[in-house]
HTML snippet that shows the backbone in 3Dmol.js (N, CA, C, O; Angstrom):
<script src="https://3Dmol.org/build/3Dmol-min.js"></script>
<div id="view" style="width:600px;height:400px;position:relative"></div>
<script>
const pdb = `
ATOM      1  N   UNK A   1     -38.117-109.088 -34.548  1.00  0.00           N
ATOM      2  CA  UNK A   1     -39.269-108.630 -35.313  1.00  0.00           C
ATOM      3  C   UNK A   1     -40.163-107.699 -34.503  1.00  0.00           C
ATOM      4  O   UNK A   1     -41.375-107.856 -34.363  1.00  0.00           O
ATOM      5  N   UNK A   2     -39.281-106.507 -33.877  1.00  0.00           N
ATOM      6  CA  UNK A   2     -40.559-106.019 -32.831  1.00  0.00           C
ATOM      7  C   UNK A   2     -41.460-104.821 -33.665  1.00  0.00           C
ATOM      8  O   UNK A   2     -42.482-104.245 -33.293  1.00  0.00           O
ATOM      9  N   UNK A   3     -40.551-104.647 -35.153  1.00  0.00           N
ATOM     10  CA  UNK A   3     -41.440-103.683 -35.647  1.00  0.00           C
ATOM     11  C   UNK A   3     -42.765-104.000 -36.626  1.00  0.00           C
ATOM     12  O   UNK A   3     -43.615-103.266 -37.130  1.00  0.00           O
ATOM     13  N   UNK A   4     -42.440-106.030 -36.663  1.00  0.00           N
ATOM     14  CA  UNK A   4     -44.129-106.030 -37.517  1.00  0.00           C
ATOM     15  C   UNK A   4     -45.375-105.870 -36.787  1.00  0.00           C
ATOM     16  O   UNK A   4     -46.450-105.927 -37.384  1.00  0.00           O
ATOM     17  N   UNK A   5     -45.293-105.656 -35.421  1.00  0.00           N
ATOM     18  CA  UNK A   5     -46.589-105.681 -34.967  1.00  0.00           C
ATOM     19  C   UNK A   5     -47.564-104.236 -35.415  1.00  0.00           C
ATOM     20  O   UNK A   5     -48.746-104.039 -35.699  1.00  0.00           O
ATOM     21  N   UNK A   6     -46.289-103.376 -35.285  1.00  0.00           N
ATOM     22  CA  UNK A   6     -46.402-101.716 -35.569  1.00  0.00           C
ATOM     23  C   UNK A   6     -46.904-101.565 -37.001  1.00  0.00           C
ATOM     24  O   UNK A   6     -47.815-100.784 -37.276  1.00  0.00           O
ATOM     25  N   UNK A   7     -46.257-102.371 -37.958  1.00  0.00           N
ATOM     26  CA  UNK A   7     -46.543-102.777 -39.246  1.00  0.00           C
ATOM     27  C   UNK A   7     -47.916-103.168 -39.787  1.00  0.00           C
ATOM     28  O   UNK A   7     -48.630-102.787 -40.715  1.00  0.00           O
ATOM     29  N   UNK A   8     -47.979-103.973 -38.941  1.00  0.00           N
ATOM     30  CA  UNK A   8     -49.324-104.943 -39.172  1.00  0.00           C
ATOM     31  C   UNK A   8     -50.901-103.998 -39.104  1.00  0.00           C
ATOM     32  O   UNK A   8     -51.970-104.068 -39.711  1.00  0.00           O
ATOM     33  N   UNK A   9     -50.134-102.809 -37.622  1.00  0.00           N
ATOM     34  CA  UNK A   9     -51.229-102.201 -37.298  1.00  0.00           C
ATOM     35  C   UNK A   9     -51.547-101.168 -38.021  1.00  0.00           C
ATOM     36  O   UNK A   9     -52.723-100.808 -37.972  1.00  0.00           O
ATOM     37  N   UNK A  10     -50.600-100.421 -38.878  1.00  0.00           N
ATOM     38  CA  UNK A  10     -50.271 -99.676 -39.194  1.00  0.00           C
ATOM     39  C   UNK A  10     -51.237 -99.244 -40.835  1.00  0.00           C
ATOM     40  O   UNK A  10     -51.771 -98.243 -41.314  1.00  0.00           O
ATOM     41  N   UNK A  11     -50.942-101.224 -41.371  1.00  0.00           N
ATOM     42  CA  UNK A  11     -51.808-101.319 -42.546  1.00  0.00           C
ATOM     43  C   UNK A  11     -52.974-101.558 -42.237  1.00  0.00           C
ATOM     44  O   UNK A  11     -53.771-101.287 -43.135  1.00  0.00           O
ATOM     45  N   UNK A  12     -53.435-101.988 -41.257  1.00  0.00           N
ATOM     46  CA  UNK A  12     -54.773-101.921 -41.135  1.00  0.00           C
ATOM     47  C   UNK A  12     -55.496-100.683 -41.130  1.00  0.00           C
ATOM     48  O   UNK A  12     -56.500-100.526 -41.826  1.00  0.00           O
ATOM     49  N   UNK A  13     -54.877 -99.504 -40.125  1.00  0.00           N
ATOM     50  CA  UNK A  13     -55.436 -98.535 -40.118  1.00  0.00           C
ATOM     51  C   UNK A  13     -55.188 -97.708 -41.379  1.00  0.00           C
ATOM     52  O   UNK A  13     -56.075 -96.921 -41.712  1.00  0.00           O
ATOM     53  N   UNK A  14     -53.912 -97.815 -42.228  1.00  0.00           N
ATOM     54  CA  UNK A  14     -54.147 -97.127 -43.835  1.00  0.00           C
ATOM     55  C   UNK A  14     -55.727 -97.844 -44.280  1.00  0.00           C
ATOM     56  O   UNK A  14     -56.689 -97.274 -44.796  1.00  0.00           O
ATOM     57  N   UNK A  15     -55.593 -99.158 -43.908  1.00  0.00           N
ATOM     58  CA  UNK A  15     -57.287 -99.634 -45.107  1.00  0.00           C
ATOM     59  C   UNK A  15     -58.370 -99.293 -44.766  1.00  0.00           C
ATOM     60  O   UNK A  15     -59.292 -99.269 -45.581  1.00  0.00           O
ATOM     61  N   UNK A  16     -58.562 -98.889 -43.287  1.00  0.00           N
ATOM     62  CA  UNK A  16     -59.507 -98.423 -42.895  1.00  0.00           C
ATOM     63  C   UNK A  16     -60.109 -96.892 -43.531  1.00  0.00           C
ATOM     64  O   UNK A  16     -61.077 -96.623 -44.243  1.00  0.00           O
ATOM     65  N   UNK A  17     -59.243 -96.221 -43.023  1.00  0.00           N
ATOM     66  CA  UNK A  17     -59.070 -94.723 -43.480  1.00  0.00           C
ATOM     67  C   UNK A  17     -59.028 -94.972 -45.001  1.00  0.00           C
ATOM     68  O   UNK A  17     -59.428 -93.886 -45.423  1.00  0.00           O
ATOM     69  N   UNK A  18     -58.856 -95.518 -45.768  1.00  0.00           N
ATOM     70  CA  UNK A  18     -59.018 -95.322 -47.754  1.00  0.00           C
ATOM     71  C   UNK A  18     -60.610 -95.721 -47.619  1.00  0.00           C
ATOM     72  O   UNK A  18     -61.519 -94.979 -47.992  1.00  0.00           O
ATOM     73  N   UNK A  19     -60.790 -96.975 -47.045  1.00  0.00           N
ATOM     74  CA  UNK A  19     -62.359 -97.297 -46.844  1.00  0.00           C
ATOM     75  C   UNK A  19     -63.785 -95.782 -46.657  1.00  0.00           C
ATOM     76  O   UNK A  19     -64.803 -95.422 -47.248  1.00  0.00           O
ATOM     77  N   UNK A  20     -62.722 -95.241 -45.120  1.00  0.00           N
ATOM     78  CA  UNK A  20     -63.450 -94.107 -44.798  1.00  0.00           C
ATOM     79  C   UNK A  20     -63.377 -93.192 -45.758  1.00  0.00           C
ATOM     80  O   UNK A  20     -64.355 -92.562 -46.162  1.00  0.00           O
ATOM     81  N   UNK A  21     -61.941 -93.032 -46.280  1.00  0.00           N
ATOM     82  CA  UNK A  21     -62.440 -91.946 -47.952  1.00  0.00           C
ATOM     83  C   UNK A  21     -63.353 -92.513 -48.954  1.00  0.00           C
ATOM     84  O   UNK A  21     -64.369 -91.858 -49.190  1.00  0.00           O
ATOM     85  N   UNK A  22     -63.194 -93.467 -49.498  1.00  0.00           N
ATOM     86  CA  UNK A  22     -63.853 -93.913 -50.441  1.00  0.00           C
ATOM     87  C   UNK A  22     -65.684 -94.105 -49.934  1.00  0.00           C
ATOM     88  O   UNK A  22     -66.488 -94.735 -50.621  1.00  0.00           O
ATOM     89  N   UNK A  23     -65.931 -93.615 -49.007  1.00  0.00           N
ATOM     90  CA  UNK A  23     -67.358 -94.047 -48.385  1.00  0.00           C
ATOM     91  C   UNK A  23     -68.088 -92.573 -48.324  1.00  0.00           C
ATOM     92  O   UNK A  23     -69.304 -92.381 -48.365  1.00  0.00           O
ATOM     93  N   UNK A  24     -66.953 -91.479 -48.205  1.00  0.00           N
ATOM     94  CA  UNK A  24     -66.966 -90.251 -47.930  1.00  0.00           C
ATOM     95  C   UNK A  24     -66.894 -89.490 -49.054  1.00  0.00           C
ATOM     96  O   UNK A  24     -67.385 -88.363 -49.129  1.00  0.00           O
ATOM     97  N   UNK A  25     -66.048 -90.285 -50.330  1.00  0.00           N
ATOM     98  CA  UNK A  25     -66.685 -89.705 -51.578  1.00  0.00           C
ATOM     99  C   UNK A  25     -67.826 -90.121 -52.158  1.00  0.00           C
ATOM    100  O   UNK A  25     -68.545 -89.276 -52.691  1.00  0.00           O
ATOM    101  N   UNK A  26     -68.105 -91.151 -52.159  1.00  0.00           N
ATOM    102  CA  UNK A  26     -69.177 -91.881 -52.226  1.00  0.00           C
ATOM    103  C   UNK A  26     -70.366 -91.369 -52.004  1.00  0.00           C
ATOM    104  O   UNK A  26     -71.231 -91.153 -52.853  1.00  0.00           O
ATOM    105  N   UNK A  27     -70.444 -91.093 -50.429  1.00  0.00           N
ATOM    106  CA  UNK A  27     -71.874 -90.144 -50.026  1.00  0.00           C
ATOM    107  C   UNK A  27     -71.692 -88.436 -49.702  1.00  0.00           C
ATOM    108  O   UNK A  27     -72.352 -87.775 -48.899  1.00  0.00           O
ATOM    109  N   UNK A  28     -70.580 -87.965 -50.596  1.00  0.00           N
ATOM    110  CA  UNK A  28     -70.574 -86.372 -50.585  1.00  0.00           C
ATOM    111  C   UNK A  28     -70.308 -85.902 -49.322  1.00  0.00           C
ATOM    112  O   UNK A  28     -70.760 -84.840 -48.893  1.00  0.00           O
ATOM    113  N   UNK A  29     -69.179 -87.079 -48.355  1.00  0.00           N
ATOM    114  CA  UNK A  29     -69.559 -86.274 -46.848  1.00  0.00           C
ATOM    115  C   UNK A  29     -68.138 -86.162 -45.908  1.00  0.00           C
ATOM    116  O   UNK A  29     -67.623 -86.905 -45.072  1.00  0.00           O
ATOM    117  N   UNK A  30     -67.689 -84.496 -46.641  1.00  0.00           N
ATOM    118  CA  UNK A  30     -66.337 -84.033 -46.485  1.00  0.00           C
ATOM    119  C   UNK A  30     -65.341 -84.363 -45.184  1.00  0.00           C
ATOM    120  O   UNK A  30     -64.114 -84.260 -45.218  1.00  0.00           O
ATOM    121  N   UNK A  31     -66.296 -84.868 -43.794  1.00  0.00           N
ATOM    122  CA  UNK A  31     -66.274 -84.807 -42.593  1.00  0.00           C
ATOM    123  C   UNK A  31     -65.113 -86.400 -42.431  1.00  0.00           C
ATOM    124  O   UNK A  31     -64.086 -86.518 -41.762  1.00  0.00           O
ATOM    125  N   UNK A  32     -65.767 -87.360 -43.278  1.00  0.00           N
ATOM    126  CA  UNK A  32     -65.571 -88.715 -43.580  1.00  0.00           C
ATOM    127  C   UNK A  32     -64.280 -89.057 -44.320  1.00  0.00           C
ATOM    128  O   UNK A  32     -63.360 -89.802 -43.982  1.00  0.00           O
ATOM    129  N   UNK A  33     -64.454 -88.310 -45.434  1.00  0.00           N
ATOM    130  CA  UNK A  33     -63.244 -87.786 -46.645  1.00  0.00           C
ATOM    131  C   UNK A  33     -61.777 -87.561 -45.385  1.00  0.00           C
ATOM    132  O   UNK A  33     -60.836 -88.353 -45.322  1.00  0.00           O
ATOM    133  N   UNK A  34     -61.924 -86.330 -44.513  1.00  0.00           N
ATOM    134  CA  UNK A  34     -60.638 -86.172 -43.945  1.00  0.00           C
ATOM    135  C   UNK A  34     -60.667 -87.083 -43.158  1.00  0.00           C
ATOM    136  O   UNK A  34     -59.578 -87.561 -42.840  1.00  0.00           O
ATOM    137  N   UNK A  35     -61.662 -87.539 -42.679  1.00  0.00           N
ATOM    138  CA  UNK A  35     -61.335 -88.776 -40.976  1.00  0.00           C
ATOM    139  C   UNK A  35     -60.208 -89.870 -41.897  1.00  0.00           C
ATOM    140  O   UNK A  35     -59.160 -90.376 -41.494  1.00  0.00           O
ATOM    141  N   UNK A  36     -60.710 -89.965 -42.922  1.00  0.00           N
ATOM    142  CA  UNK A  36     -60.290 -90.834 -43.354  1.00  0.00           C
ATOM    143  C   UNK A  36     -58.950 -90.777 -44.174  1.00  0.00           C
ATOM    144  O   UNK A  36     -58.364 -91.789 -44.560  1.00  0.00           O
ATOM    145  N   UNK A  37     -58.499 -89.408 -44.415  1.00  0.00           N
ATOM    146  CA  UNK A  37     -57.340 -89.160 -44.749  1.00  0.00           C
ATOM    147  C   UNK A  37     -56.033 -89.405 -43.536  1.00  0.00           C
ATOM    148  O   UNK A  37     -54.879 -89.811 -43.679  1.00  0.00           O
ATOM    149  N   UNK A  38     -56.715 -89.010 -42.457  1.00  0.00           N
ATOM    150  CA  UNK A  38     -56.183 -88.659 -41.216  1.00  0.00           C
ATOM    151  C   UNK A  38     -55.711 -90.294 -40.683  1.00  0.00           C
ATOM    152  O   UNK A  38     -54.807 -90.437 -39.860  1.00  0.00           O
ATOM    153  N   UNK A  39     -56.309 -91.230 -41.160  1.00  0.00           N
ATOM    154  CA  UNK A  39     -56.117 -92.410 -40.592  1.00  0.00           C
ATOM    155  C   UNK A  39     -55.216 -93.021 -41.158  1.00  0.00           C
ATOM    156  O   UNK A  39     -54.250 -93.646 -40.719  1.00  0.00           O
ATOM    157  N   UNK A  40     -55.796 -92.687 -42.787  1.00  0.00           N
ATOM    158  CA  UNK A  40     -54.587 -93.388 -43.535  1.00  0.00           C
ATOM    159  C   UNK A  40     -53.203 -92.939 -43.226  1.00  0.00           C
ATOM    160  O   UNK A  40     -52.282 -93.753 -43.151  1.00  0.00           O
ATOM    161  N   UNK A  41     -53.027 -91.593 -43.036  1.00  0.00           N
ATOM    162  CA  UNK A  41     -51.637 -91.142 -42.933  1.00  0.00           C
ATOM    163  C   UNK A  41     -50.986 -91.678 -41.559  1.00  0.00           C
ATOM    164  O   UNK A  41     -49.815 -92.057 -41.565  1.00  0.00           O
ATOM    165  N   UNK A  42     -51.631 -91.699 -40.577  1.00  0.00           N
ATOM    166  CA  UNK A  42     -51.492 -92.238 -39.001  1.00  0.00           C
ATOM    167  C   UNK A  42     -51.205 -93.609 -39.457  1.00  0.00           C
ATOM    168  O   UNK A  42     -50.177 -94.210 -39.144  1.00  0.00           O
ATOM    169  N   UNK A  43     -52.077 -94.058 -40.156  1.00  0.00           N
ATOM    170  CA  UNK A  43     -51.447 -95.759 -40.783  1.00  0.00           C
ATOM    171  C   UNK A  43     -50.206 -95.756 -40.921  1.00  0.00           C
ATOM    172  O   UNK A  43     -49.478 -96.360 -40.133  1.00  0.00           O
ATOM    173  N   UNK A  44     -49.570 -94.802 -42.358  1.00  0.00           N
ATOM    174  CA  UNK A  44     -48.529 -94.829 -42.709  1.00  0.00           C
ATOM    175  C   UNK A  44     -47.233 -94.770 -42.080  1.00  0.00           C
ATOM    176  O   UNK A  44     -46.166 -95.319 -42.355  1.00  0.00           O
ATOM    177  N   UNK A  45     -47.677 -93.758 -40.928  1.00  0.00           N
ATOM    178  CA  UNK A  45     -46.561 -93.224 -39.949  1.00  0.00           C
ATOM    179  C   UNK A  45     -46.429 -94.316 -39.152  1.00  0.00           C
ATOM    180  O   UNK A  45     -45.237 -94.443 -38.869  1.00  0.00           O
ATOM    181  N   UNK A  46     -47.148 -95.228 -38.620  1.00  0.00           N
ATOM    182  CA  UNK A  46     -46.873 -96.608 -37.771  1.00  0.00           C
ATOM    183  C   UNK A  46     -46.443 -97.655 -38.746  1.00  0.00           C
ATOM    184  O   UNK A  46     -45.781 -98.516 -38.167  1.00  0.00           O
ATOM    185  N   UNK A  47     -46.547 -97.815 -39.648  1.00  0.00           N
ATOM    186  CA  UNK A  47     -45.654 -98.360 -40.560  1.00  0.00           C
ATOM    187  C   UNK A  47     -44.275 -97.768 -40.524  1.00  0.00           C
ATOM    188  O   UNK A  47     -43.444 -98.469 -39.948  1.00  0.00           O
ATOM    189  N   UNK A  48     -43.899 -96.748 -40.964  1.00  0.00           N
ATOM    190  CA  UNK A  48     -42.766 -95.974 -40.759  1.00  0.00           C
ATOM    191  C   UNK A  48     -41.844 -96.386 -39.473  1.00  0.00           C
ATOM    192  O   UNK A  48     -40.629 -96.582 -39.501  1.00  0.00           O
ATOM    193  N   UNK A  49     -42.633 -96.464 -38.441  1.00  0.00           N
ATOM    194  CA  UNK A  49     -42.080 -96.449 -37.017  1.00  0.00           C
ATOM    195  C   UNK A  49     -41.695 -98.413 -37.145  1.00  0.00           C
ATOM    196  O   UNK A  49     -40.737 -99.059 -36.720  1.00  0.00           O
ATOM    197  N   UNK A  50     -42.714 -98.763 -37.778  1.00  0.00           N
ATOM    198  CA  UNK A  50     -42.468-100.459 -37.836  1.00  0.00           C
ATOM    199  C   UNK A  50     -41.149-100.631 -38.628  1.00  0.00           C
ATOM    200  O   UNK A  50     -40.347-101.445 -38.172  1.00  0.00           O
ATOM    201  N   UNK A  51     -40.823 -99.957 -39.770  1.00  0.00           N
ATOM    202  CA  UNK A  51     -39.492-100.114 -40.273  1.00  0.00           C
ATOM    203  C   UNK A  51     -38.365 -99.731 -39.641  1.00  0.00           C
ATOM    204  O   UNK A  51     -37.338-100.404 -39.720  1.00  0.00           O
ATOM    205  N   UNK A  52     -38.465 -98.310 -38.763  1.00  0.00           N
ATOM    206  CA  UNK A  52     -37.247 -98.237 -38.384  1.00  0.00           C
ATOM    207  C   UNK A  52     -36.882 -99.047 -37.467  1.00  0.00           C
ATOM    208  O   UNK A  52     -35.659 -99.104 -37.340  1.00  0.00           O
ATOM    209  N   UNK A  53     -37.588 -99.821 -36.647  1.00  0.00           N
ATOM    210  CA  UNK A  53     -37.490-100.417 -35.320  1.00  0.00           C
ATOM    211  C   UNK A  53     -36.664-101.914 -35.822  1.00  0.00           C
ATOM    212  O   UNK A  53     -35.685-102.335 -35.206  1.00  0.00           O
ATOM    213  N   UNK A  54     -37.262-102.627 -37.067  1.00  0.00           N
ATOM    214  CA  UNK A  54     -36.572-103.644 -37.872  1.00  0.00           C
ATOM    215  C   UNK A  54     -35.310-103.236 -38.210  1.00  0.00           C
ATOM    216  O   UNK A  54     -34.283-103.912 -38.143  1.00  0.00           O
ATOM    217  N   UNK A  55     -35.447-101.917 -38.638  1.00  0.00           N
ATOM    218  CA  UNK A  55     -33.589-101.675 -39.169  1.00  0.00           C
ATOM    219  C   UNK A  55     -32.716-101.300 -37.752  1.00  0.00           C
ATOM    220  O   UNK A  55     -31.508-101.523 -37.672  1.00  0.00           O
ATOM    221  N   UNK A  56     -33.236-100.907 -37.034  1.00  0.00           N
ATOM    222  CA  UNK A  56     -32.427-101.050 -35.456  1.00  0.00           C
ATOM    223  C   UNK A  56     -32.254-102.557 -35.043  1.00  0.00           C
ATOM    224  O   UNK A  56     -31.156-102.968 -34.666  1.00  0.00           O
ATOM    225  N   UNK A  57     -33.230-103.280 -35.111  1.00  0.00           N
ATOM    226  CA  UNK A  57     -33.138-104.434 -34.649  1.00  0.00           C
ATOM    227  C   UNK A  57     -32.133-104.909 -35.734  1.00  0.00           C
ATOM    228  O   UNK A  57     -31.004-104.874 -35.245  1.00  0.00           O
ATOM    229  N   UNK A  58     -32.116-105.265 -36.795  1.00  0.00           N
ATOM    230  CA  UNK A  58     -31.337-105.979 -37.941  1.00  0.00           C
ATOM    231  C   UNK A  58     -29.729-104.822 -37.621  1.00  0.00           C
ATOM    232  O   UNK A  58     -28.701-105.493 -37.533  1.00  0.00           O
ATOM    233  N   UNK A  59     -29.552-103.484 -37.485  1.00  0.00           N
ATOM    234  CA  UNK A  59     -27.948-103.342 -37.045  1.00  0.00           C
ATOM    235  C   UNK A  59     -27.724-103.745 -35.717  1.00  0.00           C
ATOM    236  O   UNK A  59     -26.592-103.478 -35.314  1.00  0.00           O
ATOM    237  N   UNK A  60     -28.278-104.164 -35.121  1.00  0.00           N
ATOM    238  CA  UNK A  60     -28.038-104.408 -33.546  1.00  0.00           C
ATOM    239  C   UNK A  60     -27.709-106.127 -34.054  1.00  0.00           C
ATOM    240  O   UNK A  60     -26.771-106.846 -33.710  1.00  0.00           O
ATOM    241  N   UNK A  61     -28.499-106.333 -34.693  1.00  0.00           N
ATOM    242  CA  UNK A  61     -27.744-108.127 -35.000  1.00  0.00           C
ATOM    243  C   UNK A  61     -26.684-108.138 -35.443  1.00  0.00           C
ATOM    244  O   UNK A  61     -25.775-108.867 -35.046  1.00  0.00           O
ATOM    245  N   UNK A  62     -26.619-107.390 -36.277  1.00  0.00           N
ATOM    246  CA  UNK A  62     -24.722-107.495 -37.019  1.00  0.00           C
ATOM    247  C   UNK A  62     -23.291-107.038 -36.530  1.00  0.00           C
ATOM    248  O   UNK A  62     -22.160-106.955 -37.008  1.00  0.00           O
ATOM    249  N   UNK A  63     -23.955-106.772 -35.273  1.00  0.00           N
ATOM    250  CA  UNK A  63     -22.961-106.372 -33.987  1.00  0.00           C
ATOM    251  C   UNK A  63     -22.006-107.826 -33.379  1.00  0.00           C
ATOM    252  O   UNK A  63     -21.226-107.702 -32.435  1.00  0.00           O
TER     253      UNK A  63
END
`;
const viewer = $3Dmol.createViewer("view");
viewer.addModel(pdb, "pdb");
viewer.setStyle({}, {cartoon: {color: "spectrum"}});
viewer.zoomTo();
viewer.render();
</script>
């Protein structure tokens, strides 16, 4: 399981960053809007990295 940690972190920082958009539409403040786009997607991509590392680990078991 070495890729849920990557996972774990991964969704946190997507919720953060939707938080930071939604706070940034909220108070009209474009600066906030991208920080917060920027995080979510950085979320996503460590998620990404958390799956492939499980599907390496899971073909390396069936060896």
């Amino acid at each position: 399981m070495s890729g849920l940690g990557d996972k774990l972190a991964g969704k946190a920082e997507e919720l953060k960053g939707a938080a930071k958009e939604k706070t940034g539409d909220a108070t009209d403040n474009a600066s906030l809007q991208a920080e917060g786009a920027g995080d979510r997607a950085s979320g996503n991509a460590k998620q990404a990295v958390g799956e492939v590392k499980d599907a390496v680990d899971d073909a390396t078991d069936r060896r």
